[in-house]
C-alpha positions as CSV (number, residue, x, y, z in Angstrom):
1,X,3.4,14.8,14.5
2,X,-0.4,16.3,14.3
3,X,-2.9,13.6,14.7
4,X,-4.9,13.6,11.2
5,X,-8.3,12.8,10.7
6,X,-8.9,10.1,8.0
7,X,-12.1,11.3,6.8
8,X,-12.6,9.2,3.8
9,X,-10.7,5.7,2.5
10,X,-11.1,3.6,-0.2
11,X,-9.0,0.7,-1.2
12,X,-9.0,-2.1,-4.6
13,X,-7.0,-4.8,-4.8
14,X,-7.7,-8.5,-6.0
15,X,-9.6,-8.9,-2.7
16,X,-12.4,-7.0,-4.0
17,X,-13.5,-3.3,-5.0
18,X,-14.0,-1.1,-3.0
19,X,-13.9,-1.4,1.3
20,X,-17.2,-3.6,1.7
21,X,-15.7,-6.3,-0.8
22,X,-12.1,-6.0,1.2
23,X,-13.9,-6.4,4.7
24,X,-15.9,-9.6,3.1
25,X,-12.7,-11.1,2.1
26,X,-10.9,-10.5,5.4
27,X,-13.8,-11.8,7.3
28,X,-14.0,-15.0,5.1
29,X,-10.8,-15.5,4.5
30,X,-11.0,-15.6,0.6
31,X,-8.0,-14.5,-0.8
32,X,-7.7,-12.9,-4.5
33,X,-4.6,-14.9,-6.2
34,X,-5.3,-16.8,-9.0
35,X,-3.2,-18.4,-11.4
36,X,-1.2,-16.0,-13.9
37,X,-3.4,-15.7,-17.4
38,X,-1.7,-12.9,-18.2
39,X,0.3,-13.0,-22.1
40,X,4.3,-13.0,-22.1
41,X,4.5,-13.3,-18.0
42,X,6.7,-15.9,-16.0
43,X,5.4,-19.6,-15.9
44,X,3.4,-21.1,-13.4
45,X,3.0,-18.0,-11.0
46,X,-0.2,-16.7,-8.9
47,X,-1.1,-13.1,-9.1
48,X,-3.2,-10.5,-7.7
49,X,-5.3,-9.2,-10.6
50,X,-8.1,-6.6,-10.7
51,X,-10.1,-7.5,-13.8
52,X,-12.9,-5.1,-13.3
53,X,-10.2,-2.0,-13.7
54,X,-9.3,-3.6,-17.5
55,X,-13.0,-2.3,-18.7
56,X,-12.8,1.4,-17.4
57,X,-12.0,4.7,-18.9
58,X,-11.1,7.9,-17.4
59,X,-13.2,10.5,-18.3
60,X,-13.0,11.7,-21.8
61,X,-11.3,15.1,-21.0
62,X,-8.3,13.0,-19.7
63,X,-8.2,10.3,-21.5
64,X,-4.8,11.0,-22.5
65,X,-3.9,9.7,-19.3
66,X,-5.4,6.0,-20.5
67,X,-3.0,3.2,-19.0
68,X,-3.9,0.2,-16.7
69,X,-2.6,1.9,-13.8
70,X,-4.8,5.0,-14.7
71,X,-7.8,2.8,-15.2
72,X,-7.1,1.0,-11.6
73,X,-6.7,4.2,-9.7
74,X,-10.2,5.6,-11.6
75,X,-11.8,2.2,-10.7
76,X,-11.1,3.1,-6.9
77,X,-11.9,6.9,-6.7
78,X,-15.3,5.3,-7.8
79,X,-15.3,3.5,-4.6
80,X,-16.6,4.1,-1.0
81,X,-17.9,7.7,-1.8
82,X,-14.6,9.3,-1.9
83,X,-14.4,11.1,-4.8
84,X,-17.8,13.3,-2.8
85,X,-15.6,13.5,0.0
86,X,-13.1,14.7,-1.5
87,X,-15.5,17.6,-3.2
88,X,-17.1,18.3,0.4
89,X,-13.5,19.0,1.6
90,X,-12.7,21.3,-1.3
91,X,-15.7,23.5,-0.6
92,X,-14.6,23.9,3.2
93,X,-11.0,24.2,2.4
94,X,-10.6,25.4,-1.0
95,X,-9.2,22.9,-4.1
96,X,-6.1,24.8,-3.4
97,X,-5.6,23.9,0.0
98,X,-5.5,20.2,-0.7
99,X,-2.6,18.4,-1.8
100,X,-2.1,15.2,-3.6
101,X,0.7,12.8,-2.7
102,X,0.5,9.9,-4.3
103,X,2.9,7.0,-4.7
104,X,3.7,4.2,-7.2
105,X,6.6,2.3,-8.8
106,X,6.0,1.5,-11.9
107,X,3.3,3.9,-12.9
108,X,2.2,3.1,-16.4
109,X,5.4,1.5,-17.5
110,X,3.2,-1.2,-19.2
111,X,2.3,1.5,-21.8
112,X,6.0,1.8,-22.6
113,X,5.9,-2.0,-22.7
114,X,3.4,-2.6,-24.8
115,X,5.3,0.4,-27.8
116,X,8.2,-1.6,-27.3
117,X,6.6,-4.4,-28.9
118,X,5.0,-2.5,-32.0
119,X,8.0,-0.8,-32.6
120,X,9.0,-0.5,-35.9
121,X,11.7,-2.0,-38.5
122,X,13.7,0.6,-37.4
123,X,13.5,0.4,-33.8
124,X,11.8,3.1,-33.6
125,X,9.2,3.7,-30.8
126,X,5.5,4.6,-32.2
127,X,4.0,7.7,-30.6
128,X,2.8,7.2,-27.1
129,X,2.2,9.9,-24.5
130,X,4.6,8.7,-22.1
131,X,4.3,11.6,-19.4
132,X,0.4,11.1,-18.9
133,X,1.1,7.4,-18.5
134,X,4.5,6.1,-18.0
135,X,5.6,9.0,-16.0
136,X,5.9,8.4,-12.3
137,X,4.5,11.9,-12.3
138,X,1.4,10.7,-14.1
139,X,-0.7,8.9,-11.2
140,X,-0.9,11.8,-9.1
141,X,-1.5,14.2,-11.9
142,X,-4.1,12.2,-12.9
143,X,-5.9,12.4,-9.9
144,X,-5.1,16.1,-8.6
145,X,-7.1,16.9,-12.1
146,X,-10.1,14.0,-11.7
147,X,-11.0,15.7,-8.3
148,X,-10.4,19.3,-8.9
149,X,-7.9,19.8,-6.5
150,X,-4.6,22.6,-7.4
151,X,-2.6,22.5,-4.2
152,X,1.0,20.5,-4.4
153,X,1.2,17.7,-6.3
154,X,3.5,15.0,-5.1
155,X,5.0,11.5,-6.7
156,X,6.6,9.2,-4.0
157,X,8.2,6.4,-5.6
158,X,10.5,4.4,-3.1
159,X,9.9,1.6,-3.5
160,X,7.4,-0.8,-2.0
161,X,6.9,2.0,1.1
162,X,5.8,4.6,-1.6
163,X,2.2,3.8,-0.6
164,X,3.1,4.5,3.3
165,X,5.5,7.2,2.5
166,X,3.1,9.5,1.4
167,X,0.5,9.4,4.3
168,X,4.1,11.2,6.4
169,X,5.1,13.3,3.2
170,X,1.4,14.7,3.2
171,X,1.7,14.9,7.3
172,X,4.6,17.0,6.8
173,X,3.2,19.2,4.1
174,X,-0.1,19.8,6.6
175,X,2.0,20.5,9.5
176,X,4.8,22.8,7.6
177,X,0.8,25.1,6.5
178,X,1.6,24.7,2.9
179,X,-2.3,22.6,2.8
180,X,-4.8,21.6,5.1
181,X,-6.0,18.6,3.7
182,X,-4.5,15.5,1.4
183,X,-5.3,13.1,-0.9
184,X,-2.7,10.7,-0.6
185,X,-2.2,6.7,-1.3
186,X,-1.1,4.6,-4.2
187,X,-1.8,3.1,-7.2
188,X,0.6,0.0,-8.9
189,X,-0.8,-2.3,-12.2
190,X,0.7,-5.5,-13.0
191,X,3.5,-5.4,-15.9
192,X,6.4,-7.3,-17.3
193,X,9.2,-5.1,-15.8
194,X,8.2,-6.1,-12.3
195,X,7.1,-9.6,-12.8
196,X,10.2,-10.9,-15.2
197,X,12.0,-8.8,-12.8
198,X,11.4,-10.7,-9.2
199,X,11.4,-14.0,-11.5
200,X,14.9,-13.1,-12.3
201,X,15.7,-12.7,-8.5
202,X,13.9,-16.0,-8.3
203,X,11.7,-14.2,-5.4
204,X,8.1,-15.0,-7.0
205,X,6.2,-18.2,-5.4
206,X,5.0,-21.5,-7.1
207,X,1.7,-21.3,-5.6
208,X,-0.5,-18.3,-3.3
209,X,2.6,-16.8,-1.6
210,X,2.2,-18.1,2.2
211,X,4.0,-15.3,4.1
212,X,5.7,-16.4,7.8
213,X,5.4,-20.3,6.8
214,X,8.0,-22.2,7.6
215,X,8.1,-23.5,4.0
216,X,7.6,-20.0,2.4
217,X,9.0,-20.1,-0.9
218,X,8.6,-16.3,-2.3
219,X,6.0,-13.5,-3.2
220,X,3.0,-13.2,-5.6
221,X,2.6,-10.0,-6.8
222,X,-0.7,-8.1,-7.5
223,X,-1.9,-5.0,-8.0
224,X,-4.1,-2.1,-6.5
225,X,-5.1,1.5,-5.6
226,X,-5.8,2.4,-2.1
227,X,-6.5,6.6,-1.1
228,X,-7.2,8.2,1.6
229,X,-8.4,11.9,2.7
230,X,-6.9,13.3,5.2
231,X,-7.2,16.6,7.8
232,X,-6.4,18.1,10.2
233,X,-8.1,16.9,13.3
234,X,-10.4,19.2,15.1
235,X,-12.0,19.3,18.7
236,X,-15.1,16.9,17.7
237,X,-12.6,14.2,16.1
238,X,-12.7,12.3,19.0
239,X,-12.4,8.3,18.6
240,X,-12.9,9.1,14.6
241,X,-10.4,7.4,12.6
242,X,-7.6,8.9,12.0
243,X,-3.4,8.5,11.5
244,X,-1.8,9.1,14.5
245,X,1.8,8.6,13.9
246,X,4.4,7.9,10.9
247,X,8.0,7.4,10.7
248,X,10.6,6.1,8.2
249,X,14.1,4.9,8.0
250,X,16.7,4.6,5.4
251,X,19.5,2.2,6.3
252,X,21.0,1.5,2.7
253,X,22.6,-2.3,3.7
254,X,21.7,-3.5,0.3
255,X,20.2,-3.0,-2.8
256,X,17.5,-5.5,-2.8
257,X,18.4,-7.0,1.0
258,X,17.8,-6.0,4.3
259,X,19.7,-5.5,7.1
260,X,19.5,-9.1,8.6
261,X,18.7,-8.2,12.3
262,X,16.5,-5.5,10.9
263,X,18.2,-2.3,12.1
264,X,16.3,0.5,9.6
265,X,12.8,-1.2,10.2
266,X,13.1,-0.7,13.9
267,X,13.8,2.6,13.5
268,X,11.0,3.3,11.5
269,X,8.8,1.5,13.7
270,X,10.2,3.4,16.9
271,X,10.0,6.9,14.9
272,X,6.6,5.9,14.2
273,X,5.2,5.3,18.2
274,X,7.5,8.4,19.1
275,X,5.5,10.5,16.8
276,X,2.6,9.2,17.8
277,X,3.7,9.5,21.5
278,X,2.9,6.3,22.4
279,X,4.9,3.2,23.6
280,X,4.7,-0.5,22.0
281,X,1.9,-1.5,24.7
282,X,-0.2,0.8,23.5
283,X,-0.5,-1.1,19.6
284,X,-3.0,-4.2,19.4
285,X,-1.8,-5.5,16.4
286,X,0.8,-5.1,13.9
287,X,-0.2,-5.7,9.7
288,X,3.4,-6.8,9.0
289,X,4.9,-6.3,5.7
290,X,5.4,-9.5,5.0
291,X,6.6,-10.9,1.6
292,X,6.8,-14.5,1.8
293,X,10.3,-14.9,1.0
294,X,12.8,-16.2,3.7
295,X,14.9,-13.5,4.3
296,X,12.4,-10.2,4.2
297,X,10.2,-12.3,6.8
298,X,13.0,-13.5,8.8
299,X,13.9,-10.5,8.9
300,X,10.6,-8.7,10.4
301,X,10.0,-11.5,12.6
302,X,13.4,-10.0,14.5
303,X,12.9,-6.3,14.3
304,X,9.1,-7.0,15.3
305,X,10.4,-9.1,18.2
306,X,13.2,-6.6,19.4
307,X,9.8,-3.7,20.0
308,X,7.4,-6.1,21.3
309,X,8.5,-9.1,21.7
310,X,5.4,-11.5,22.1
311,X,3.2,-9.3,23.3
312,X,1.3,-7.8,20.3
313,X,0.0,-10.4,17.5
314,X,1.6,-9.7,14.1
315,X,0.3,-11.2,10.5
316,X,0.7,-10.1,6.8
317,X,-2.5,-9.6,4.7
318,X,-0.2,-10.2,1.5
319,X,-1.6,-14.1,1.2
320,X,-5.3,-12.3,0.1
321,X,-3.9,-9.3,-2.2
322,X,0.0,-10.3,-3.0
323,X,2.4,-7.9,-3.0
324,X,1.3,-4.7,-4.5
325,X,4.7,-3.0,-4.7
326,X,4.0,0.8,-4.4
327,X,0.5,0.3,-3.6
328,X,1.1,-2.0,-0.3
329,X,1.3,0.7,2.3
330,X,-1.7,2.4,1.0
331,X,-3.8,-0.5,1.0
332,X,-2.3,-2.5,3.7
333,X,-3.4,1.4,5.8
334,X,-7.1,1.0,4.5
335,X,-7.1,-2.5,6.1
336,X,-5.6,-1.2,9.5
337,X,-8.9,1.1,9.5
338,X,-11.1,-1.9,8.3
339,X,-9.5,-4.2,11.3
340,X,-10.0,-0.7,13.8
341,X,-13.1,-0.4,12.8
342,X,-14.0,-4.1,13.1
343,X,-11.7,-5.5,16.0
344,X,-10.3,-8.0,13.9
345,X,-6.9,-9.2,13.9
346,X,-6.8,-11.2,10.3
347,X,-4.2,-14.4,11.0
348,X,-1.7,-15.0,7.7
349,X,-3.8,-17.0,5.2
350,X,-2.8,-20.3,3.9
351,X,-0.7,-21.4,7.1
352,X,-1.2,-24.1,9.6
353,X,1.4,-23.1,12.1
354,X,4.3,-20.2,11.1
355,X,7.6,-20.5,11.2
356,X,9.0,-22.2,14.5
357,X,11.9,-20.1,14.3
358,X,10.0,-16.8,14.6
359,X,10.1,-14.7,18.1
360,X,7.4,-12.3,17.4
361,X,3.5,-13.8,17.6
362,X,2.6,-14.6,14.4
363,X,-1.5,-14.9,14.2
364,X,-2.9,-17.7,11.9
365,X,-6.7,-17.5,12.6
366,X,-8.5,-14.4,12.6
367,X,-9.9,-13.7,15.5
368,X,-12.0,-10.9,17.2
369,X,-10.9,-8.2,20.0
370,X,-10.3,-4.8,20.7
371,X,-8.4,-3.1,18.3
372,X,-7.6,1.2,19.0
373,X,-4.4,1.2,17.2
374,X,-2.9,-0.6,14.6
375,X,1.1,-0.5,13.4
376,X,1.6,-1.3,9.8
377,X,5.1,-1.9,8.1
378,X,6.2,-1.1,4.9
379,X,9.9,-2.1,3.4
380,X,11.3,-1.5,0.2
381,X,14.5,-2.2,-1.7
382,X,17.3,0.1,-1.1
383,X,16.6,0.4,2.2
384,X,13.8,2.2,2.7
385,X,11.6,1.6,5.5
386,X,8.0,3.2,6.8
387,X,5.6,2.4,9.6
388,X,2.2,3.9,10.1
389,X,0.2,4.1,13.2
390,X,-3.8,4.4,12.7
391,X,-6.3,4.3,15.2
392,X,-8.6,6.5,16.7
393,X,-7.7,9.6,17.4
394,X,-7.4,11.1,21.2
């Protein structure tokens, strides 16, 4: 794969808006979750919620498109002057040279939710406009028409890599000429289907979720938005930012269960330093994806272990933003540019010591040093499995 240029990124998550608030948090280690406050949700839970996205509108031309996860991904293309970048791009390539590929899981399935309730006597839905919000298709819609842009328009939704996914489905589309630029990331908004539905797996945490400690008991979810622009990478790129390898894996062992030793997420973790023609010396740190729950981060601990062994330290960010789902891989990429950018490796919040069991070297304590390329896993049910490599480019 092409090295591309990241020339703009933007993330939002219960850590803060925008990438000076996410950069603060990391550096301070003040994580997001609060307690649930949210109507008709699971008991006694912590989430990851982003009030300040419940008091925006999309503009008024599209404000059919008006659902939370609408108004979270609107809240971040105000961020970090991206939406400009994104303009600047379109003069130099043309708005039909730049694709969007955009992923999510739930899109605005609250919307949905919240007809179901007003239904009437009859059972009988009341008139919603589920394809500009509940639509999977809706996010990246949504966004292709709020910057101008008319090259492809792509929905990744697989899961909790959708985020990651579509930095290498944009990759491909660059390399295969069909654009020369993308907008790619992912959005993903709190609701009832996902929150009843990990409580019914009995997955969700009592407290912050606390992922690699030994007593780990689960995740917290949250939500966010986290895009990026990318390009292709020209001769006076050097040392810019940019993402420098991807790969992905599908290894189908279960529907919601991973291969125990881990056998798809090495794959995608090997694919992804192949592409990047690099070997596992050559990463500084590795932003795990890292639930909380016993057997995804047993799991990663193993397949983490089987590439590296000790050498490289490893920690999940998940303890300041919770799991985002379909956003993860997009925002857990915006903070592999932050820790670049910074040389900071940020150790798993809300852990003394991790779990004694674990092979790989979990980092508890953030703690400054050089950092030129970052690995960053993604997992998702069914058996999907990304890793992204971002750096600076060669």
């Amino acid at each position: 794969m092409l090295p591309l240029r990241i020339s703009a990124i933007t993330a939002t998550s219960a850590m803060g808006v925008g990438l000076a608030a996410t950069r603060q948090a990391l550096q301070a280690r003040a994580g997001g979750l609060t307690r649930c406050d949210l109507p008709g949700m699971p008991e006694g839970i912590w989430i990851g919620r982003v009030r300040e996205a419940e008091a925006i509108e999309p503009p008024a031309p599209l404000a059919a498109f008006a659902c939370r996860n609408t108004r979270l991904a609107e809240l971040a293309l105000r961020q970090d002057g991206f939406a400009d970048a994104v303009a600047d791009a379109a003069a130099r390539h043309g708005a039909d040279r730049i694709a969007v590929v955009l992923g999510t899981s739930t899109s605005g399935i609250e919307e949905t939710e919240q007809a179901w309730s007003r239904r009437g006597a009859d059972g009988a839905l009341p008139p919603y406009d589920f394809a500009r919000t509940h639509d999977l298709h809706a996010l990246p819609r949504y966004v292709r028409a709020r910057l101008g842009l008319k090259g492809p328009c792509v929905s990744i939704s697989t899961a909790c890599t959708s985020g990651a996914r579509a930095f290498l489905d944009a990759a491909m589309l660059i390399a295969a000429g069909l654009a020369d630029a993308a907008v790619v990331g992912g959005a993903d908004t709190l609701c009832r289907l996902t929150l009843h539905g990990f409580g019914s797996l009995e997955l969700l945490a009592k407290g912050p979720t606390r992922p690699c400690a030994e007593d780990r008991d689960g995740i917290s979810i949250g939500e966010a938005a986290a895009f990026a622009l990318l390009e292709r990478a020209g001769p006076g790129d050097q040392g810019a930012l940019g993402l420098l390898g991807a790969g992905a894996s599908s290894d189908g062992h279960h529907m919601s269960s991973p291969h125990p030793e881990g056998h798809g997420a090495v794959a995608a973790m090997r694919a992804a330093l192949d592409s990047a023609g690099i070997g596992p010396g050559a990463i500084d740190y590795v932003n795990m994806h890292g639930t909380g729950t016993r057997t995804n981060d047993a799991m990663e601990d193993r397949a983490i272990a089987r590439i590296f062994g000790d050498a490289v330290p490893c920690s999940s960010t998940k303890g300041w933003t919770g799991h985002t789902l379909g956003a993860s891989g997009a925002l857990e990429a915006a903070i592999a540019a932050i820790c670049v950018e910074d040389g900071l490796v940020p150790g798993c919040l809300g852990i003394a010591q991790p779990d004694p069991s674990f092979a790989a070297r979990i980092a508890v304590a953030n703690a400054a040093a050089p950092v030129a390329r970052v690995l960053s896993n993604s997992f998702g049910f069914g058996g999907s499995n990304c890793a992204l490599v971002i750096g600076r480019l060669p």
